[in-house]
PDB file of N, CA, C, O and CB in Angstrom:
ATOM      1  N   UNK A   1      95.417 117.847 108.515  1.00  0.00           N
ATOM      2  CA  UNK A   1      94.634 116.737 107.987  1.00  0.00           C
ATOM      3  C   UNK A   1      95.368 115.439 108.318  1.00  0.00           C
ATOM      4  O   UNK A   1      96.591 115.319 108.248  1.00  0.00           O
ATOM      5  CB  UNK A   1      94.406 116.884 106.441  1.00  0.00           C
ATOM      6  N   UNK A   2      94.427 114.378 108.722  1.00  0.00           N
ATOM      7  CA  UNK A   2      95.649 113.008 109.511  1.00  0.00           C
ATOM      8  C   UNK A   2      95.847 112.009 107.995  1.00  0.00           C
ATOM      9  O   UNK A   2      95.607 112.638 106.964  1.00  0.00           O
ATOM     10  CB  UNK A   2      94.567 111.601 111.333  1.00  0.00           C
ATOM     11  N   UNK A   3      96.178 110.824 107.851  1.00  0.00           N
ATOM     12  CA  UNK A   3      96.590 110.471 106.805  1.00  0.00           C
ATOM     13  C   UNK A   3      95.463 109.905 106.085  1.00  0.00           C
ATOM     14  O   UNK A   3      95.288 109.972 104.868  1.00  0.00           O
ATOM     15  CB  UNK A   3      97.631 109.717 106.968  1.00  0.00           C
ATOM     16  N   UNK A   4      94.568 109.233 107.107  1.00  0.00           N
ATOM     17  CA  UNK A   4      93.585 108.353 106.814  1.00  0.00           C
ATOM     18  C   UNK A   4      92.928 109.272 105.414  1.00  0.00           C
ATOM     19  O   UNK A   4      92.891 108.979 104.219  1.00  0.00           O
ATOM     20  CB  UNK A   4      92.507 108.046 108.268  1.00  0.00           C
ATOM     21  N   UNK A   5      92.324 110.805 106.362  1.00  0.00           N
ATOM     22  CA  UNK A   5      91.237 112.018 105.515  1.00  0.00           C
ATOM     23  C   UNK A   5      92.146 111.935 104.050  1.00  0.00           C
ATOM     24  O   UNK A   5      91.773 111.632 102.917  1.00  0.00           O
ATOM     25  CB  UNK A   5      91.205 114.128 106.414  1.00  0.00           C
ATOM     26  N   UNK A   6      93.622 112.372 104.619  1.00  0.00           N
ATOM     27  CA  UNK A   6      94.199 112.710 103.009  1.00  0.00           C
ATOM     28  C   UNK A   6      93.636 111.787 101.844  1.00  0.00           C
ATOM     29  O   UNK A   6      93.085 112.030 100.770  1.00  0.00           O
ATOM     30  CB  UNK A   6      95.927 112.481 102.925  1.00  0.00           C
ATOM     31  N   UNK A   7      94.065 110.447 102.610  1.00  0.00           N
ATOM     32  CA  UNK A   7      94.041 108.775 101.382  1.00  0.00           C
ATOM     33  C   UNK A   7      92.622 108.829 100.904  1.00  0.00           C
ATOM     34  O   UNK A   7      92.381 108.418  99.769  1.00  0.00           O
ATOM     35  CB  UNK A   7      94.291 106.788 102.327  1.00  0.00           C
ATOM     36  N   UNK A   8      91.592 109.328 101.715  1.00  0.00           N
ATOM     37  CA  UNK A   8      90.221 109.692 101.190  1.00  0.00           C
ATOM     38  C   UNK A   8      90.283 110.923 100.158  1.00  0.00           C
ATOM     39  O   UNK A   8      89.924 110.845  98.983  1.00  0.00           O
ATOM     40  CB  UNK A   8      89.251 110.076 102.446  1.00  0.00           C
ATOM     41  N   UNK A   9      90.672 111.797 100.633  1.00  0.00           N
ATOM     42  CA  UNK A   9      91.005 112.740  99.512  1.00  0.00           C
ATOM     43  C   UNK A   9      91.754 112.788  98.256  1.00  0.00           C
ATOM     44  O   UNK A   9      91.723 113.661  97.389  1.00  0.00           O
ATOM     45  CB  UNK A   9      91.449 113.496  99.956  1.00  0.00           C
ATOM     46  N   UNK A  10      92.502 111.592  98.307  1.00  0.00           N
ATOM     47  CA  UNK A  10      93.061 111.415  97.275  1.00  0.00           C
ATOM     48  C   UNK A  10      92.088 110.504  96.484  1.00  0.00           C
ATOM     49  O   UNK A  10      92.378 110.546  95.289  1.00  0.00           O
ATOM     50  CB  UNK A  10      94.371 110.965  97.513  1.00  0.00           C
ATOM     51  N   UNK A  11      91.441 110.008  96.642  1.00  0.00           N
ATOM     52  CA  UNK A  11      90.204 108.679  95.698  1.00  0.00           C
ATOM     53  C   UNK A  11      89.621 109.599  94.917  1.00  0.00           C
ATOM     54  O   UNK A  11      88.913 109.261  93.968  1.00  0.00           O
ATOM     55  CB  UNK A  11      88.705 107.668  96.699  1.00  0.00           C
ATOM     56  N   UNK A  12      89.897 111.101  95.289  1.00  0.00           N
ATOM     57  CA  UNK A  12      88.840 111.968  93.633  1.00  0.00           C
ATOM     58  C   UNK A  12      89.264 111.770  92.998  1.00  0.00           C
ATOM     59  O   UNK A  12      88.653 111.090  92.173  1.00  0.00           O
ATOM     60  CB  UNK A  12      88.523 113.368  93.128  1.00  0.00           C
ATOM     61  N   UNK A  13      90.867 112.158  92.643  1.00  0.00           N
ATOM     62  CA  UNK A  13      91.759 111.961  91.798  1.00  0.00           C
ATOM     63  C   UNK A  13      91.729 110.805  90.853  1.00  0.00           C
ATOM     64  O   UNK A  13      92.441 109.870  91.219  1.00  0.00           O
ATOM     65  CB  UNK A  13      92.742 111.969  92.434  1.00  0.00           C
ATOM     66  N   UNK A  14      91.057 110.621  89.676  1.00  0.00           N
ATOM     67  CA  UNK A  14      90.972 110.080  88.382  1.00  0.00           C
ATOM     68  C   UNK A  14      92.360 109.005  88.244  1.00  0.00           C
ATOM     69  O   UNK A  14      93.539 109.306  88.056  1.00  0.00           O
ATOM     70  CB  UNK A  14      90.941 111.409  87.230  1.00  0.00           C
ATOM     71  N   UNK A  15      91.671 107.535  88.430  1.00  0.00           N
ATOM     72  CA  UNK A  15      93.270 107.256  88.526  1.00  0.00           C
ATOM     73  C   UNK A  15      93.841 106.873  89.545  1.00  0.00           C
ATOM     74  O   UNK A  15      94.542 105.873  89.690  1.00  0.00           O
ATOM     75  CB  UNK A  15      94.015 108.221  88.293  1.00  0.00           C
ATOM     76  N   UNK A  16      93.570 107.624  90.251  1.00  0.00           N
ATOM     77  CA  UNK A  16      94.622 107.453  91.983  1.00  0.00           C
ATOM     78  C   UNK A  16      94.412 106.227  92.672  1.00  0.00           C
ATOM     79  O   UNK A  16      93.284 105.881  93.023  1.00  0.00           O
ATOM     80  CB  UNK A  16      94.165 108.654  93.367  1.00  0.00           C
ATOM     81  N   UNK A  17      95.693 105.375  92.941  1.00  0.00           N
ATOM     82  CA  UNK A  17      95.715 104.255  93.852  1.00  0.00           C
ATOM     83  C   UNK A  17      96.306 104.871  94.978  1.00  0.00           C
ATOM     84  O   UNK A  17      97.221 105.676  95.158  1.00  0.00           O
ATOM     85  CB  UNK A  17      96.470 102.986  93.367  1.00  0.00           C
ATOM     86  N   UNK A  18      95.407 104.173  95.765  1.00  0.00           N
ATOM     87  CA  UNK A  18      95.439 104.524  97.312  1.00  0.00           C
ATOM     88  C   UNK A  18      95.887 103.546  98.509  1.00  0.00           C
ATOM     89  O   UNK A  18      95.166 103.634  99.503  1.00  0.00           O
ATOM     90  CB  UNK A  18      94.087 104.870  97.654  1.00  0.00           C
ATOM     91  N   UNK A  19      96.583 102.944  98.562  1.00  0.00           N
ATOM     92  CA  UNK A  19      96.983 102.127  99.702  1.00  0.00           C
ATOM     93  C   UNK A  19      96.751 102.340 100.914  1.00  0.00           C
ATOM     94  O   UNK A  19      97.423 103.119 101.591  1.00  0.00           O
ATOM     95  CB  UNK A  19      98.055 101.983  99.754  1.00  0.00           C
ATOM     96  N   UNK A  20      95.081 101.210 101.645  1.00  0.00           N
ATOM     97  CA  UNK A  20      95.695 101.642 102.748  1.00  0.00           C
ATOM     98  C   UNK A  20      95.955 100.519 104.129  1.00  0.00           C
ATOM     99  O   UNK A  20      95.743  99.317 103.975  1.00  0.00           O
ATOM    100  CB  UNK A  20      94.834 102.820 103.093  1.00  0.00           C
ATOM    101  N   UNK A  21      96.303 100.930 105.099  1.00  0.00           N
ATOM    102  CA  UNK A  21      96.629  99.411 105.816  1.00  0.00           C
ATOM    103  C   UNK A  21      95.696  99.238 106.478  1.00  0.00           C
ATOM    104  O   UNK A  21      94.853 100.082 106.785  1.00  0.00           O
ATOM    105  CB  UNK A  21      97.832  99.158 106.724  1.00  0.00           C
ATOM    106  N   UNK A  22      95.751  97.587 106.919  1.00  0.00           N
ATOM    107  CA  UNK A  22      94.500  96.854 107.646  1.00  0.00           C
ATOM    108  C   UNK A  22      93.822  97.636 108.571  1.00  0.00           C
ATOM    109  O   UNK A  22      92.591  97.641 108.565  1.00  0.00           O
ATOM    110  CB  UNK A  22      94.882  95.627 108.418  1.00  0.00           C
ATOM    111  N   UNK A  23      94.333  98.167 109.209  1.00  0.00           N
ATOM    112  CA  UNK A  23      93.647  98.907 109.976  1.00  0.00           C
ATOM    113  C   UNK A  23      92.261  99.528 109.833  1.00  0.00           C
ATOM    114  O   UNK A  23      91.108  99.550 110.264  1.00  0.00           O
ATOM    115  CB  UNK A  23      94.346  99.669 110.140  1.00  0.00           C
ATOM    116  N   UNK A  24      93.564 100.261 108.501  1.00  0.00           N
ATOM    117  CA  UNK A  24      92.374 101.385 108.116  1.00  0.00           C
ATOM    118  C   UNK A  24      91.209 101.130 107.346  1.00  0.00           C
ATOM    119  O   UNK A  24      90.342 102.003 107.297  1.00  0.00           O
ATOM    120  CB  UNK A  24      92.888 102.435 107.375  1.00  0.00           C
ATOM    121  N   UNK A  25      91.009  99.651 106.505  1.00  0.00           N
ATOM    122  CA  UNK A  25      90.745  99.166 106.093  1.00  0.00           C
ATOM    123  C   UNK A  25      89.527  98.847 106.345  1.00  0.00           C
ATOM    124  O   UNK A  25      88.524  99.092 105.675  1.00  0.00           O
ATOM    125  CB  UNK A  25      91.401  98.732 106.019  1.00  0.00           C
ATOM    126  N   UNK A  26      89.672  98.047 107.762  1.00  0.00           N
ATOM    127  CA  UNK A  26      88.441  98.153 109.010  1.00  0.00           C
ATOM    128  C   UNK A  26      87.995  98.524 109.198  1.00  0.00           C
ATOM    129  O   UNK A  26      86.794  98.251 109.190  1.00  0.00           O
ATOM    130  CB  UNK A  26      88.240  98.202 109.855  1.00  0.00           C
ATOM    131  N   UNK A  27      88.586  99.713 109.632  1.00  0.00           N
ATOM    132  CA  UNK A  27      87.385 101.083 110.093  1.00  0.00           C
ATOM    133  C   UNK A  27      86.620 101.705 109.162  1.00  0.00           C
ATOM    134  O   UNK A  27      85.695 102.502 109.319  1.00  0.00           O
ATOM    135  CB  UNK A  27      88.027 102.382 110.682  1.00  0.00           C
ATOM    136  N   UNK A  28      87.233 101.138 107.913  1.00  0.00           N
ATOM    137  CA  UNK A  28      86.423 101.503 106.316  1.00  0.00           C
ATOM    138  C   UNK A  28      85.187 100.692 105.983  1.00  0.00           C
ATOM    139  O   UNK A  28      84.249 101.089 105.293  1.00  0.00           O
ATOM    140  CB  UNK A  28      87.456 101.157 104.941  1.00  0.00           C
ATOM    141  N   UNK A  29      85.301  99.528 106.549  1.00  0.00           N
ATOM    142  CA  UNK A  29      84.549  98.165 106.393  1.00  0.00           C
ATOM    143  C   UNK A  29      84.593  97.726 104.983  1.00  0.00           C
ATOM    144  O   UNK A  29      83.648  97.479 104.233  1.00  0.00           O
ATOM    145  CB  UNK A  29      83.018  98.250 106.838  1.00  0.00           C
ATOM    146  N   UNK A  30      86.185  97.660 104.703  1.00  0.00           N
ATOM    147  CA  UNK A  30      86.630  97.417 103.133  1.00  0.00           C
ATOM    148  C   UNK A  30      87.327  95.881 103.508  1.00  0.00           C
ATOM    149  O   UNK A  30      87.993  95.703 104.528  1.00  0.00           O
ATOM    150  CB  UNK A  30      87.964  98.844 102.339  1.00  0.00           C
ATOM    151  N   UNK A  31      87.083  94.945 102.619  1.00  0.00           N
ATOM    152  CA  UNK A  31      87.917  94.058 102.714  1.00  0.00           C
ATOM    153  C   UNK A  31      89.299  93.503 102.505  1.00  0.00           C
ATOM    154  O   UNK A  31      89.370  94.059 101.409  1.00  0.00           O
ATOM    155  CB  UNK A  31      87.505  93.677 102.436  1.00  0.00           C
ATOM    156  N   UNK A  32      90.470  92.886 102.599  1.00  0.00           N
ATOM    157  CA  UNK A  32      91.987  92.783 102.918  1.00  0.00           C
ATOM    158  C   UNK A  32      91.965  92.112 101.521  1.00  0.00           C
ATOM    159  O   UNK A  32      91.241  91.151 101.256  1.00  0.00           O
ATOM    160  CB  UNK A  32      92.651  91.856 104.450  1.00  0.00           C
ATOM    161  N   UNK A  33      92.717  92.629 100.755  1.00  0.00           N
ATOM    162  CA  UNK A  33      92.911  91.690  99.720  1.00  0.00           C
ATOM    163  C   UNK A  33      94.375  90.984  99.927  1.00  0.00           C
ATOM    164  O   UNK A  33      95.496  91.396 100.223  1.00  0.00           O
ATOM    165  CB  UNK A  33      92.769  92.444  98.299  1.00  0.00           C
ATOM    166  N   UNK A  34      93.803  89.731  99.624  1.00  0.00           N
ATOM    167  CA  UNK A  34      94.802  88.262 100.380  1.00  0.00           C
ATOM    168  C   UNK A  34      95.463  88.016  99.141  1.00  0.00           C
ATOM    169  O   UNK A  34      96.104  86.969  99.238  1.00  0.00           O
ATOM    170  CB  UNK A  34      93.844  86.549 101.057  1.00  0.00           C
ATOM    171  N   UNK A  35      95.579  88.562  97.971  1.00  0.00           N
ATOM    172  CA  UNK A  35      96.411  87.933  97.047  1.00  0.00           C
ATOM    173  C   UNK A  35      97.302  87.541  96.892  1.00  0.00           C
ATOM    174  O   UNK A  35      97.825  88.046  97.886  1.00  0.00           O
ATOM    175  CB  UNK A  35      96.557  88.192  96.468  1.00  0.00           C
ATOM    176  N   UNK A  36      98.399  86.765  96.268  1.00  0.00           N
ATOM    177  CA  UNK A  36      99.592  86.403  96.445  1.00  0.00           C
ATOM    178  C   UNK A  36     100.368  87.121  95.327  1.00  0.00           C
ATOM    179  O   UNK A  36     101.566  87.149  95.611  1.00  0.00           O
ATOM    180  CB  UNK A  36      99.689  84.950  96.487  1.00  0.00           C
ATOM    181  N   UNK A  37     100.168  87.546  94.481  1.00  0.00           N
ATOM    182  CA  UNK A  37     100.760  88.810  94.231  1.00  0.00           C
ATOM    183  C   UNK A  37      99.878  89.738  92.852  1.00  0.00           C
ATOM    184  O   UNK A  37      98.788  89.389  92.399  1.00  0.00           O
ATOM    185  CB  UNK A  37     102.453  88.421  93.866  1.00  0.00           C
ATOM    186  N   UNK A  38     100.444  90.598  92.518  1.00  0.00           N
ATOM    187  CA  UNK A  38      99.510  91.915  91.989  1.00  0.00           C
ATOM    188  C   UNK A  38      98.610  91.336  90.742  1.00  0.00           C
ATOM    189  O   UNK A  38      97.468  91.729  90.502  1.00  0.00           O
ATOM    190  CB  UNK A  38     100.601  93.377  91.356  1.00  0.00           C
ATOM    191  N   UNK A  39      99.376  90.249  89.925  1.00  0.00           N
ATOM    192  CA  UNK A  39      98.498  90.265  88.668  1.00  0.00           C
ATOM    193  C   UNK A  39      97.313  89.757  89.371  1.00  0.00           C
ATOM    194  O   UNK A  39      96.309  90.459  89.246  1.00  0.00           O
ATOM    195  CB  UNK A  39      99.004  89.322  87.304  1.00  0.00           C
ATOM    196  N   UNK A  40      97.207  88.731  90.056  1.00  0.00           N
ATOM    197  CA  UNK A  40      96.104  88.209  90.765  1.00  0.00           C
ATOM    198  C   UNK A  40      95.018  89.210  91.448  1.00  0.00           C
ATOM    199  O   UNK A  40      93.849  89.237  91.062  1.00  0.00           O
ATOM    200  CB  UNK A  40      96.686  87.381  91.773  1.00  0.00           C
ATOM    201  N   UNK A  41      95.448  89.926  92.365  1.00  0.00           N
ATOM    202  CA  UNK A  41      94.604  90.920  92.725  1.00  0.00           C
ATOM    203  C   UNK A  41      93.907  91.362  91.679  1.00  0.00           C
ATOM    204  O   UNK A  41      92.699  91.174  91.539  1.00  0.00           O
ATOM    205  CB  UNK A  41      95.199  91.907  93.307  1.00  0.00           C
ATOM    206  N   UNK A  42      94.698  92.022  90.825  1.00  0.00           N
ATOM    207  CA  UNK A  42      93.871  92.718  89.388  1.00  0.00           C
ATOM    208  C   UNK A  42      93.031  91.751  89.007  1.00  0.00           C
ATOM    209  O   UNK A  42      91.877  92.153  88.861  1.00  0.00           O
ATOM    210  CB  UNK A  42      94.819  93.115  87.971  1.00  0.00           C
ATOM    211  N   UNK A  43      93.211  90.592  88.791  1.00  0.00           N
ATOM    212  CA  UNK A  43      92.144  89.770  88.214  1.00  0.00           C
ATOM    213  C   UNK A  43      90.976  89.643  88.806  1.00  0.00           C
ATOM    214  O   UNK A  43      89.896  89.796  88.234  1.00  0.00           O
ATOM    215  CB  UNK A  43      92.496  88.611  88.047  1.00  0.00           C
ATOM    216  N   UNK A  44      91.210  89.211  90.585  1.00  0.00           N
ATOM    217  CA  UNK A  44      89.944  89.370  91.354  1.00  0.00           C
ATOM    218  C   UNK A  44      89.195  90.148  91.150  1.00  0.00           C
ATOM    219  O   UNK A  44      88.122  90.198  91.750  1.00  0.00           O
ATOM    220  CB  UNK A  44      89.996  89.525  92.405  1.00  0.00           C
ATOM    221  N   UNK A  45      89.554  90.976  90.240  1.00  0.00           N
ATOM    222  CA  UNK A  45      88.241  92.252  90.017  1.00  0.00           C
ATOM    223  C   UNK A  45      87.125  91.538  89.469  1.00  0.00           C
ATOM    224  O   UNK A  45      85.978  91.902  89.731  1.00  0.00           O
ATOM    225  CB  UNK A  45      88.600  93.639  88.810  1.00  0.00           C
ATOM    226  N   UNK A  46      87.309  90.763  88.888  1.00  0.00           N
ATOM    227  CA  UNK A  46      86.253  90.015  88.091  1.00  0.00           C
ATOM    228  C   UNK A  46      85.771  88.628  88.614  1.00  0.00           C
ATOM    229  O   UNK A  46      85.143  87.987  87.771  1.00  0.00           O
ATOM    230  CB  UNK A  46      86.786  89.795  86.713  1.00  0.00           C
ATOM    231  N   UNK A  47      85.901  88.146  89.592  1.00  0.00           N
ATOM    232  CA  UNK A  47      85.190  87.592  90.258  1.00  0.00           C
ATOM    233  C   UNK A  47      84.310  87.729  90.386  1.00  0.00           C
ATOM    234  O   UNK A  47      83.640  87.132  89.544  1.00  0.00           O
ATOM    235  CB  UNK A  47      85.356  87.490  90.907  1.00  0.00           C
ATOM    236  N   UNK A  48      83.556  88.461  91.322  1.00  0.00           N
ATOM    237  CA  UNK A  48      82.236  88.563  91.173  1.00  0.00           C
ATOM    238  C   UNK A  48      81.498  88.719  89.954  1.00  0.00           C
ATOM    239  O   UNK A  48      80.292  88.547  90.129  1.00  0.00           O
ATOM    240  CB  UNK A  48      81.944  89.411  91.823  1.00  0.00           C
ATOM    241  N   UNK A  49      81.807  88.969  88.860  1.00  0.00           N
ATOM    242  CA  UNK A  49      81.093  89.314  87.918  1.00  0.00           C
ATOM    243  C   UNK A  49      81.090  87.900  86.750  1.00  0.00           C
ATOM    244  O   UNK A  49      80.367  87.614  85.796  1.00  0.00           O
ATOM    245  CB  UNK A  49      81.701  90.758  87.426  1.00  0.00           C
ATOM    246  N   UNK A  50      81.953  87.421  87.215  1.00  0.00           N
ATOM    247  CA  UNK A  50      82.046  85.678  86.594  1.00  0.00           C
ATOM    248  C   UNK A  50      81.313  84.924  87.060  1.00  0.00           C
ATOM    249  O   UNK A  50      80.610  84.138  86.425  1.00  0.00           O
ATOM    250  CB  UNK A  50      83.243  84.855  86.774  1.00  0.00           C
ATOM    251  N   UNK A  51      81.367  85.056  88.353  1.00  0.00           N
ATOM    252  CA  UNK A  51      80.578  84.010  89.960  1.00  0.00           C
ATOM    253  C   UNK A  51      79.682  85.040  89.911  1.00  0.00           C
ATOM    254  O   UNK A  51      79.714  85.533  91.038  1.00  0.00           O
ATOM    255  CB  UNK A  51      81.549  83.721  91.918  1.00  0.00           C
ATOM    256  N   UNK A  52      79.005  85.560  89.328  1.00  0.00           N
ATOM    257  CA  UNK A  52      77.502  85.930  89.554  1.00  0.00           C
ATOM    258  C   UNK A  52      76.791  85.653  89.184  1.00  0.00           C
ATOM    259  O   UNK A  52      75.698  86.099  89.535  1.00  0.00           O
ATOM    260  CB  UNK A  52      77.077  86.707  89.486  1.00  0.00           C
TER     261      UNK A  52
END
């Protein structure tokens, strides 16, 4: 199994953070999160749902 399938296989998993790089990201048609560091990211979760 190559790494990409695994990191997919791991998203059942309840919980599971999955890191994966730009690349793979792409070929996912997932977007790069540009944050400047983690609390921020976490917050972007709610963006859209503020700005909607």
């Amino acid at each position: 199994m190559n790494t990409l399938e695994q990191k997919l296989n791991d998203l059942d998993n309840v919980g599971a953070v999955v890191e994966l790089t730009a690349e793979e990201a792409e070929m996912l048609g997932l977007t790069i999160e540009t944050a400047e560091n983690e609390e921020d990211a976490l917050n972007a979760r709610f963006d859209e749902v503020e700005n909607g």
